[in-house]
C-alpha positions as CSV (number, residue, x, y, z in Angstrom):
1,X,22.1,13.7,10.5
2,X,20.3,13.9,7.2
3,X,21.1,17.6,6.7
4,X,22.1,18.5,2.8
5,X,22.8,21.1,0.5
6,X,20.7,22.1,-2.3
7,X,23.1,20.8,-4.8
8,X,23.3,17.4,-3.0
9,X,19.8,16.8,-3.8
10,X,19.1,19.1,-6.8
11,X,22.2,17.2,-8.6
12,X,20.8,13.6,-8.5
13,X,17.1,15.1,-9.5
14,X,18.2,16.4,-12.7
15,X,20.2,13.0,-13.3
16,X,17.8,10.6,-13.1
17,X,14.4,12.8,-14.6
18,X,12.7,13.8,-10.7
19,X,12.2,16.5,-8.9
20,X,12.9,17.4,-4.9
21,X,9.9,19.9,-3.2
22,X,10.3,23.0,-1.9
23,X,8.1,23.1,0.6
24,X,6.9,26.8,2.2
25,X,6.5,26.5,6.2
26,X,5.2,28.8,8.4
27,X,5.6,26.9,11.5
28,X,6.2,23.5,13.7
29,X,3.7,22.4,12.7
30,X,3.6,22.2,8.7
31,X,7.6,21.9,8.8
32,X,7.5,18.7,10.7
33,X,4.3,16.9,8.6
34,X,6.7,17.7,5.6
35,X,9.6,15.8,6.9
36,X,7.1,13.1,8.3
37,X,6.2,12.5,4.6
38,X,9.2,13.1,2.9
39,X,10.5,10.0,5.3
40,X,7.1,8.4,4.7
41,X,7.7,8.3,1.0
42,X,11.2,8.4,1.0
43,X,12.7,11.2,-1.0
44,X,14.7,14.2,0.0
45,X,12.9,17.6,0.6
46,X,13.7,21.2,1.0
47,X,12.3,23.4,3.8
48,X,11.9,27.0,2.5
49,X,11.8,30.0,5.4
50,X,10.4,32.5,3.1
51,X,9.5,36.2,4.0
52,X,6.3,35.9,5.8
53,X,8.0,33.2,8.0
54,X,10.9,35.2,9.1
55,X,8.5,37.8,10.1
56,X,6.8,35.4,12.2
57,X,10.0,33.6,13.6
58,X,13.8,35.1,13.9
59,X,16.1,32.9,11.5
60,X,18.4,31.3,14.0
61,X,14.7,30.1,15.9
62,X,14.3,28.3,12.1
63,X,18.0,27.1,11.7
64,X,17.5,25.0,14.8
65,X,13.7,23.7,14.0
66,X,15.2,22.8,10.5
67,X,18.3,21.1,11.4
68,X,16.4,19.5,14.8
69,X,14.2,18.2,11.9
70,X,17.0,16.8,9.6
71,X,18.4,15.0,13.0
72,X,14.8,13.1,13.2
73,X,15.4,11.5,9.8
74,X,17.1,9.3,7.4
75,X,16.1,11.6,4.1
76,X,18.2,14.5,2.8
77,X,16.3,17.4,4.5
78,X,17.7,20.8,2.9
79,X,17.3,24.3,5.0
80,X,16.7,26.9,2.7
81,X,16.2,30.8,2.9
82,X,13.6,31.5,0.2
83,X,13.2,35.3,-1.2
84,X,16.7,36.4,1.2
85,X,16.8,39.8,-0.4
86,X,20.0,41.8,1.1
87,X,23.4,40.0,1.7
88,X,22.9,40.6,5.5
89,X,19.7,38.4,5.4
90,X,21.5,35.3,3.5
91,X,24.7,36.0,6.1
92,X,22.3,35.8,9.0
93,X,20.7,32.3,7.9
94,X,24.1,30.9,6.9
95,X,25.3,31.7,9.9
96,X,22.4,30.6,11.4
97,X,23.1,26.9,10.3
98,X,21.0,27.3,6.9
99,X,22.7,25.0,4.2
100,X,21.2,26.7,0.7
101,X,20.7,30.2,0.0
102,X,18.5,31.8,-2.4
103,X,18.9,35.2,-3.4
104,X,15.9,37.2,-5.2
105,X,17.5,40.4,-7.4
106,X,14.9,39.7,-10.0
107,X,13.4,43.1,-9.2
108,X,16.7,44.7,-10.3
109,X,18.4,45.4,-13.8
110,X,20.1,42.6,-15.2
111,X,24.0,43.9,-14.2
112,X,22.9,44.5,-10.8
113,X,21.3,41.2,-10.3
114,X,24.3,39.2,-11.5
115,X,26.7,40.9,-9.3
116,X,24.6,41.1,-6.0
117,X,23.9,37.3,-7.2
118,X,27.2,36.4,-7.7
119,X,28.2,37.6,-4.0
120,X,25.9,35.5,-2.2
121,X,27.3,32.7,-4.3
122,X,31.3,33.7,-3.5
123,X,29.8,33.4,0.6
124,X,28.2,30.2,0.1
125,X,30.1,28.7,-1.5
126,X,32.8,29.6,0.6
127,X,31.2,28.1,3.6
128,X,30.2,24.9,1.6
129,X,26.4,25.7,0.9
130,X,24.3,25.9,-1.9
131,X,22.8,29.3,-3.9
132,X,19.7,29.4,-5.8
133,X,19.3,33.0,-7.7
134,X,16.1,34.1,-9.9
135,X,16.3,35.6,-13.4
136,X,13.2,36.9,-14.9
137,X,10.4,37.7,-12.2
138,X,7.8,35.4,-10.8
139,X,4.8,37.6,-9.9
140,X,1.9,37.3,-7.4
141,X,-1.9,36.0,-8.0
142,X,-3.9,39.5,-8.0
143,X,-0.5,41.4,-6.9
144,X,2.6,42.1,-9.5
145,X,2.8,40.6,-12.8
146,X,5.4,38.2,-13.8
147,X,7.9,39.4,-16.5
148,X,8.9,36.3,-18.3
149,X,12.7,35.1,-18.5
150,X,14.7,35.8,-21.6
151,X,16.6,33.1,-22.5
152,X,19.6,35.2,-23.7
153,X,19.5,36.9,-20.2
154,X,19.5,33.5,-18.3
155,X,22.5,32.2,-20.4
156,X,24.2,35.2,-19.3
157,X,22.8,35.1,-15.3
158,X,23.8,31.4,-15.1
159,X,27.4,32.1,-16.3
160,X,27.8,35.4,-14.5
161,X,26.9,34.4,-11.1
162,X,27.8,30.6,-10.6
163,X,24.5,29.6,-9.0
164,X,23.9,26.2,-8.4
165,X,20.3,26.2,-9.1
166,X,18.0,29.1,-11.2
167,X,14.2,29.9,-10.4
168,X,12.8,31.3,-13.9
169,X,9.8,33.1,-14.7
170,X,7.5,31.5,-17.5
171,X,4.0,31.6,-16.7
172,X,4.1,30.3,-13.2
173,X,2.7,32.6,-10.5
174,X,2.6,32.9,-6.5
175,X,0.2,32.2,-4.8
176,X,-2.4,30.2,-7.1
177,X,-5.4,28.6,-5.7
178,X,-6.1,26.9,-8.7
179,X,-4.0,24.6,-11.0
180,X,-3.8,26.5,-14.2
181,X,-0.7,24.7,-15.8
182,X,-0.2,27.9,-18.2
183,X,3.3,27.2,-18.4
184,X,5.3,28.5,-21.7
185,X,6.9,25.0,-22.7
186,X,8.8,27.2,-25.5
187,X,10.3,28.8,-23.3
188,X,11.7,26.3,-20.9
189,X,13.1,24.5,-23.9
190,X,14.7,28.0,-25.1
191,X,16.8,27.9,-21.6
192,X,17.7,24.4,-21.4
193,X,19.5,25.2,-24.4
194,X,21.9,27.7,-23.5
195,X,22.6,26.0,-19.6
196,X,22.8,22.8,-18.5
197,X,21.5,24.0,-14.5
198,X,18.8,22.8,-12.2
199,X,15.9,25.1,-12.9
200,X,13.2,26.0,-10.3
201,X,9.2,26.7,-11.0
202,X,8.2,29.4,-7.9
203,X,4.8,29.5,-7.6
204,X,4.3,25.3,-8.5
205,X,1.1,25.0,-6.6
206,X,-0.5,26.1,-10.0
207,X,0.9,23.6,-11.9
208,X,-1.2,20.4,-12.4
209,X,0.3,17.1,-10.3
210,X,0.6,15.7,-13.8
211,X,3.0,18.4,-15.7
212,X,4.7,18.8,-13.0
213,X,6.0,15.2,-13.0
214,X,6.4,15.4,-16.9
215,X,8.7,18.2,-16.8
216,X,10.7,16.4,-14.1
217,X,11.3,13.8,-16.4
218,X,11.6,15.5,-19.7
219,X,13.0,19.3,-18.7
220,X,16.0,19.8,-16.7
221,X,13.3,21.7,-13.5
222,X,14.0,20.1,-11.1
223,X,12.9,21.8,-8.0
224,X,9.2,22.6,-7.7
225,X,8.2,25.3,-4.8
226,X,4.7,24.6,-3.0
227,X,3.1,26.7,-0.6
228,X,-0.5,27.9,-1.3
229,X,-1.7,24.2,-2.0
230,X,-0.3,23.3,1.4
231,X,-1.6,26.3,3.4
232,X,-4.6,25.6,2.0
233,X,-5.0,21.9,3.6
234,X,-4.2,23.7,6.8
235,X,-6.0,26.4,6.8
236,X,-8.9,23.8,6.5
237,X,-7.8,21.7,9.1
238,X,-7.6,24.6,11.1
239,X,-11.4,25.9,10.6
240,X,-12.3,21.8,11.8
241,X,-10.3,21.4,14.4
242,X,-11.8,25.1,16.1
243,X,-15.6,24.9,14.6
244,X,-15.4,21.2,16.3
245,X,-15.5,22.1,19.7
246,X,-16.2,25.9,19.7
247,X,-15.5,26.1,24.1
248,X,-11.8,24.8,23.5
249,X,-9.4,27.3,24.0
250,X,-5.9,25.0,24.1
251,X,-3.8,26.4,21.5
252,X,-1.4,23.1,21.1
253,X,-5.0,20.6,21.3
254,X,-6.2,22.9,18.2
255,X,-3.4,23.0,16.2
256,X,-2.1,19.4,16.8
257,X,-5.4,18.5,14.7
258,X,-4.0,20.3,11.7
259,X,-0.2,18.2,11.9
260,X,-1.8,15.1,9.9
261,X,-4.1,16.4,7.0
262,X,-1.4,18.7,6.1
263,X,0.9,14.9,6.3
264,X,-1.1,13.0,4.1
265,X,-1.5,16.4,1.5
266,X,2.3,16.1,1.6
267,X,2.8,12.7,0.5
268,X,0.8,12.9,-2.4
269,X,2.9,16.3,-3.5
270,X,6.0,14.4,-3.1
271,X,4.6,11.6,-5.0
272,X,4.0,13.8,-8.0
273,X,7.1,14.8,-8.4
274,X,8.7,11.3,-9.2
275,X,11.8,10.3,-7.6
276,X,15.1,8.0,-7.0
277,X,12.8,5.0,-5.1
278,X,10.2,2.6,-6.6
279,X,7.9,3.8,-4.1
280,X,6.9,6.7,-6.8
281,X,5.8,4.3,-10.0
């Protein structure tokens, strides 16, 4: 089994100048062309069951898909709850075999964020899993707007809560289509002075391949999350494989046609993020 925490592979990342991909899924499909690549290219990755794909499918239905995955592998394959927001959610997928946790309070007050933060940290770490938590607030592409992360405020998150990894908010937005790369580099470099943890861009499908593999090397992110570019790929491989035969009706003969596009898009993700193997230079 190949099943890790987020610390396992977050710890090494931040060592050696790379980055690990959170990858968004949304179903058997995308989930297992992400582990495909990841043992393609060699390098860990981190399935994220965000909110949409809870809706869709009930957590311990994911815990199984993601630790079946991690079974089919040699890589460190991490099963993360992205965007839990009550402590009964990030229970549920701990108890449902999930091995990192992130909590988003980043809609609350400061106080109240650290504290409702720092108890899904106590439970993790008690059952020997991860916690990511989110200070500052990553906003949505034509939806909420970011506030950005103040670095006093981060110092005082990190230390207050014990996470093991923080997402931060400085010019990175959900649900980009486009690669802006609008990141405030101040910023960054204002928070990597007052802690010394794995930081996470939300939102890194609007960051260009490029800077994202400069800041794995020269910035202390280490964890990039990608969705939108993904979803894109398949929602393209989708519109082929149905406008190609417009009489087929075979759910499983359609969507087996979008399983490989969305495998080769995730190799060259992965690659951009550098990482431990000389398959990356």
């Amino acid at each position: 089994m190949s099943l890790a925490t987020l610390s396992d592979v977050l710890t090494p990342a931040l060592r050696n100048g790379y980055a690990v991909g959170g990858l968004v899924t949304l179903g058997w499909e995308d989930m297992s062309a992400y582990v495909k690549a990841a043992q393609t290219v060699g390098v860990p990755v981190i399935l994220q069951a965000g909110p949409s794909c809870r809706q869709h499918t009930p957590l311990p239905i994911l815990g199984k898909m993601f630790r079946y995955l991690a079974d089919s592998v040699d890589v460190p394959v991490v099963a993360h709850l992205d965007h839990g927001y009550t402590y009964e959610e990030c229970k549920i997928a701990l108890e449902c075999g999930f091995t990192s946790l992130m909590y988003d309070g980043s809609r609350k007050p400061l106080q109240q964020n650290i504290d409702e933060t720092a108890a899904i940290v106590e439970m993790a770490h008690s059952a020997n899993i991860s916690c990511e938590g989110e200070i500052g607030f990553v906003g949505y592409q034509n939806g909420d707007h970011s506030k950005g992360t103040d670095p006093d405020e981060a110092k005082l998150f990190a230390s207050g809560t014990g996470v093991d990894a923080m997402a931060i908010s400085c010019g990175n937005v959900h649900l980009q289509e486009h690669k802006r790369g609008s990141l405030d580099l101040n910023r960054i470099k204002e928070i990597e002075a007052l802690t010394n943890l794995p930081l996470v861009i939300h939102g890194g499908s609007g960051i260009p391949v490029e800077q994202r593999r400069n800041l794995s090397r020269t910035t202390n992110i280490c964890k990039f999350n990608i969705g939108t570019e993904l979803r894109m790929v398949f929602g393209d491989a989708l519109r082929k494989a149905i406008y190609s035969d417009k009489i087929r009706f075979d759910r499983l003969q359609i969507m087996q046609e979008t399983i490989d596009p969305v495998y080769v898009a995730t190799i060259e993700v992965l690659k951009g993020f550098g990482g431990p193997t000389d398959l990356l230079s």
